[in-house]
N, C-alpha and C positions, 0 to 999 in steps of 0.2 A: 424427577424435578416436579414441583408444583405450579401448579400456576404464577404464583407471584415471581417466582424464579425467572421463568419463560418471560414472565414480562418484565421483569428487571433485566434480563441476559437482552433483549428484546429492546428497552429503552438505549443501553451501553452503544449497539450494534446502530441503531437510527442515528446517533448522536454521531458515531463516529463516520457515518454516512454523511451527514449535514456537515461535520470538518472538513472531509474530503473534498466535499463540493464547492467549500469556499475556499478552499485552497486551488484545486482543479478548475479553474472556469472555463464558459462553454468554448468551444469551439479549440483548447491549449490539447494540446496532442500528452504532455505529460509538465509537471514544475517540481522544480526542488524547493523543499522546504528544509527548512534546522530540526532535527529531531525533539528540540527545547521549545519550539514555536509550539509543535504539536503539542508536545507535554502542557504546553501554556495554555493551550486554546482546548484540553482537555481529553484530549484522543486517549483512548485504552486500549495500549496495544496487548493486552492480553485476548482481546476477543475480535474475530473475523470471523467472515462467513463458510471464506471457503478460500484454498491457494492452489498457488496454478505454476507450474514448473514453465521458463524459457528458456533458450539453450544456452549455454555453459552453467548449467544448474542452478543457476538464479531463484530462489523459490521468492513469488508476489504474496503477499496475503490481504486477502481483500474482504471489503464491506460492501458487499451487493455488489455494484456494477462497479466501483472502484478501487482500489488499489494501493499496497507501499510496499517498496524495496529500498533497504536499511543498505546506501551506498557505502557508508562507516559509521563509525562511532555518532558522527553529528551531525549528519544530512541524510537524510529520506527522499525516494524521488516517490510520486504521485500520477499514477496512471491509470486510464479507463479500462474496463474490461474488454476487449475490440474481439478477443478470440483469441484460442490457441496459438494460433500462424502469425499473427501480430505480435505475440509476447513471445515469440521467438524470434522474428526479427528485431523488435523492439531491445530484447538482450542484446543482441550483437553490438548494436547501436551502444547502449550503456555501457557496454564491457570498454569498446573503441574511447568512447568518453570521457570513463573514468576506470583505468586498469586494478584502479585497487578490488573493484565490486566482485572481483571474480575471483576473489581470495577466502574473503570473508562474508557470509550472509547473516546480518546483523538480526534481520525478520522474524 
């Protein structure tokens, strides 16, 4: 990769940073959003920094310090990075929620 890459890979990754966070506000433990909203407001789900497995194999993939889990086809839920032990309790939590999430991992 060249430079301009890295900063093009680089800008995508901020961006989808600055989505999250205005989707996610302070102090919200997680929020669902429409997977259309995202699309609307510009999110690239082809790029993340990095994902993080919670138990019943949920894979998260996230942008710095936050998060998305593709509940179905048309809702995403939006979560902070809190640690390993959080996003496996956190799953349980989602799975109990919404039973479809643990069929299908949209992410």
């Amino acid at each position: 990769m060249d430079s301009w890459e890295v900063r093009n890979v680089l800008s995508i990754l901020k961006t989808n940073q600055k989505i999250l966070a205005t989707v996610l506000r302070d102090g919200q433990e997680y929020a669902k959003v429409s997977f259309l909203k995202l699309c609307e407001m510009g999110y690239n789900f082809k790029y993340h920094t990095h994902t993080d497995l919670g138990s019943h194999n949920l894979t998260y993939e996230f942008c710095f310090e936050k998060g998305i889990y593709r509940i179905d086809q048309d809702w995403v839920i939006v979560v902070r990075d809190l640690g390993e032990s959080y996003l496996k309790e956190f799953s349980k939590k989602l799975v109990r929620e919404y039973p479809s999430s643990n069929n299908q991992n949209y992410a």
